[in-house]
C-alpha positions in Angstrom: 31.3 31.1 3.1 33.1 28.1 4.9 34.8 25.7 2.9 34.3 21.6 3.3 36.7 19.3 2.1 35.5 15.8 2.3 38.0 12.5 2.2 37.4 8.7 1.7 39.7 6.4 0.2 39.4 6.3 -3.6 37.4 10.1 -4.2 35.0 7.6 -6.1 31.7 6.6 -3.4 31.8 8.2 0.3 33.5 11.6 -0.6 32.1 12.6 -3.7 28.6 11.4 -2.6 28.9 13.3 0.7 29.8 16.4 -1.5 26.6 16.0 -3.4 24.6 16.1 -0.5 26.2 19.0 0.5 26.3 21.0 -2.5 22.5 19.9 -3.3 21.4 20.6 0.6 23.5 23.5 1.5 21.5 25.7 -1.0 25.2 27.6 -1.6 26.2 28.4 1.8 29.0 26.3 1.3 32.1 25.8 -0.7 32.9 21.9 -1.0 35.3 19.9 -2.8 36.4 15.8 -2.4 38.9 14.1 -2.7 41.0 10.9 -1.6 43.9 9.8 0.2 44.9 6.5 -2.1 43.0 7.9 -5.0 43.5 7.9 -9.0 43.1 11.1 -10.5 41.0 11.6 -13.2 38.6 8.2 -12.2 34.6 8.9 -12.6 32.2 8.7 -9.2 31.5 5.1 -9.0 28.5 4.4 -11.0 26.3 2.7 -8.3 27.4 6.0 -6.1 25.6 7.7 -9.4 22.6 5.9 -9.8 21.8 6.3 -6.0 22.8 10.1 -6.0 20.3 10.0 -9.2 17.3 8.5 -7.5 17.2 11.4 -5.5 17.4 14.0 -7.8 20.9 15.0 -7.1 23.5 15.6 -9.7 27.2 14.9 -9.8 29.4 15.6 -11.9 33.2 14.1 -10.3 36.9 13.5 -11.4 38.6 11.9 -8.2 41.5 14.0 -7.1 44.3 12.8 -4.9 44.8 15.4 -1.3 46.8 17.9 -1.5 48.4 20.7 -0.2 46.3 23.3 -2.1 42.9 21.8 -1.0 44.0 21.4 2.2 44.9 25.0 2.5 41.8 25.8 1.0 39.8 23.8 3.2 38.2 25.2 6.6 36.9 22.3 7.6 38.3 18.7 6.7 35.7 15.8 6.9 36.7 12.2 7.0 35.0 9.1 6.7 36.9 7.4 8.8 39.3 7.4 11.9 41.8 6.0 9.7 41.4 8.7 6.7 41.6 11.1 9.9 44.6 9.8 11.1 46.7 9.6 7.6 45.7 13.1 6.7 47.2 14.2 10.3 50.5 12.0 9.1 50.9 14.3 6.4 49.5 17.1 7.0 50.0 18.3 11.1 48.8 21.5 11.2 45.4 20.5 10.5 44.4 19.0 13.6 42.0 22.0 14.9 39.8 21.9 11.6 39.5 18.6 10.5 37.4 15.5 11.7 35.0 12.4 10.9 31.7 13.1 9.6 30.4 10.9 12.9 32.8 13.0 15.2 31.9 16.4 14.0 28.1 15.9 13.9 27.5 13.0 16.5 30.6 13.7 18.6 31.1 9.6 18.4 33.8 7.5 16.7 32.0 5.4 14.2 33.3 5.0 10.9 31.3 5.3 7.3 31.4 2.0 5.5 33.1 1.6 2.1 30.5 0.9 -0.2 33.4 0.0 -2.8 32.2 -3.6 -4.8 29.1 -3.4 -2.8 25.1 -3.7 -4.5 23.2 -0.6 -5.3 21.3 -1.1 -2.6 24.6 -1.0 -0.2 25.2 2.2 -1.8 21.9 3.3 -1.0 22.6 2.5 2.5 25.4 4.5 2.7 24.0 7.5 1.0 20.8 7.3 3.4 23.4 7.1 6.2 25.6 10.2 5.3 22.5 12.4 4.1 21.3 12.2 8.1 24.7 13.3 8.9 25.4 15.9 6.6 22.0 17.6 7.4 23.1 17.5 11.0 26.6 19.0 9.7 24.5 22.2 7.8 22.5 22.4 11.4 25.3 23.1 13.2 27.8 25.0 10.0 25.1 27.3 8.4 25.9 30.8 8.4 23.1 33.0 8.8 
């Protein structure tokens, strides 16, 4: 069972809302975690990340966790949301190069970045959610074992 590690700034709208969508599509075929480069342990998914998450019938239940080591050693594949989260992870954490990526750059093979939702409407979050649920059904296309 590949394990996904997703990263955004905070662990509070991209990451943990891209780890829905994963657990909730993936049907179990994948292990998956979040977390954030800059983030505060211990904060709750943002609540607009929630509510959209909600109005699709998906269920979260998130503490934000800061990267680490141990989850990046867990991790067989790293997912960013951006170039920049891609780029600090590398600054710490070298060895990773060969498994990690953007969510546009491992499904699309393009460098676009995912917007921060963060202080944004609901419906900015649904934006965002509607973007990344394209992408992470592209990422099960190509990741899904059997």
């Amino acid at each position: 069972m590949k394990r996904v590690l997703f990263v955004c700034t905070g662990n509070t709208c991209r990451s943990p809302m891209a780890e829905a969508l994963l657990r909730h599509h993936g049907e179990g075929k994948f292990e998956v975690q979040s977390a954030g480069v800059f983030a505060y342990p211990g904060s709750d998914a943002s609540v607009y990340a929630k509510e959209a998450l909600a109005e699709k019938g998906i269920a979260i239940d998130h503490t934000a966790q800061q990267i680490n080591e141990t989850l990046i050693d867990w991790a067989d594949i790293i997912v960013t949301m951006t170039e920049n989260h891609r780029q600090l992870v590398l600054g710490h954490y070298p060895s990773v190069e060969k498994k990690i990526d953007t969510l546009y750059g491992l499904t699309e093979g393009i460098s676009k970045d995912i917007s921060d939702p963060f202080g944004g409407s609901l419906s900015i979050y649904k934006e965002t959610l509607e973007e990344m649920e394209k992408l992470v059904q592209t990422l099960l296309k190509k990741h899904s074992e059997g």
